[in-house]
C-alpha positions, 0 to 999 in steps of 0.5 A, a space after each residue: 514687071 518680072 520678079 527675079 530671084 537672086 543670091 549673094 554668093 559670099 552670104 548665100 542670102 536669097 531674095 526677090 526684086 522686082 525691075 526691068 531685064 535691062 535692070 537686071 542685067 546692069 544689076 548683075 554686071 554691077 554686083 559680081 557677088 550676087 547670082 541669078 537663080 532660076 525658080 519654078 514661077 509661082 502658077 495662081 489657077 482659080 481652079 481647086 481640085 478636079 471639075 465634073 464635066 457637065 451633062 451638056 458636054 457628053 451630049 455633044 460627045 455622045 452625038 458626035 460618037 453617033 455621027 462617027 461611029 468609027 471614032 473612039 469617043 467614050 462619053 462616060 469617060 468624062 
């Protein structure tokens, strides 16, 4: 179930609920005083920082560059 940002236009108090978009088009159309507000979705990756790509995978590219010598693969560029 989505997350959804609204804002009380008369407090300008922000919050989050949670429920349905049915919900929140019924909530929006039963409280003329609150607001949808579009935010940035908050994007969890279980990657920190950049990876090294590993020796096994510019081989691939090396032979790849070998099969297709006009091509413009760098290996080293990884």
């Amino acid at each position: 179930m989505p997350t959804y940002t609204f804002k009380n236009i008369k407090s300008g108090r922000t919050y989050d609920e949670r429920m349905t978009i049915a919900e929140r088009e019924k909530y929006l159309a039963d409280n003329k005083n609150v607001e949808h507000v579009v935010v940035m979705p908050a994007i969890v990756s279980g990657v920190a920082g950049a990876r090294k790509t590993d020796d096994n995978f510019k081989d691939v590219l090396r032979n790849i560059q070998h099969n297709h010598p006009k091509g413009n693969i760098d290996p080293d560029a990884f």
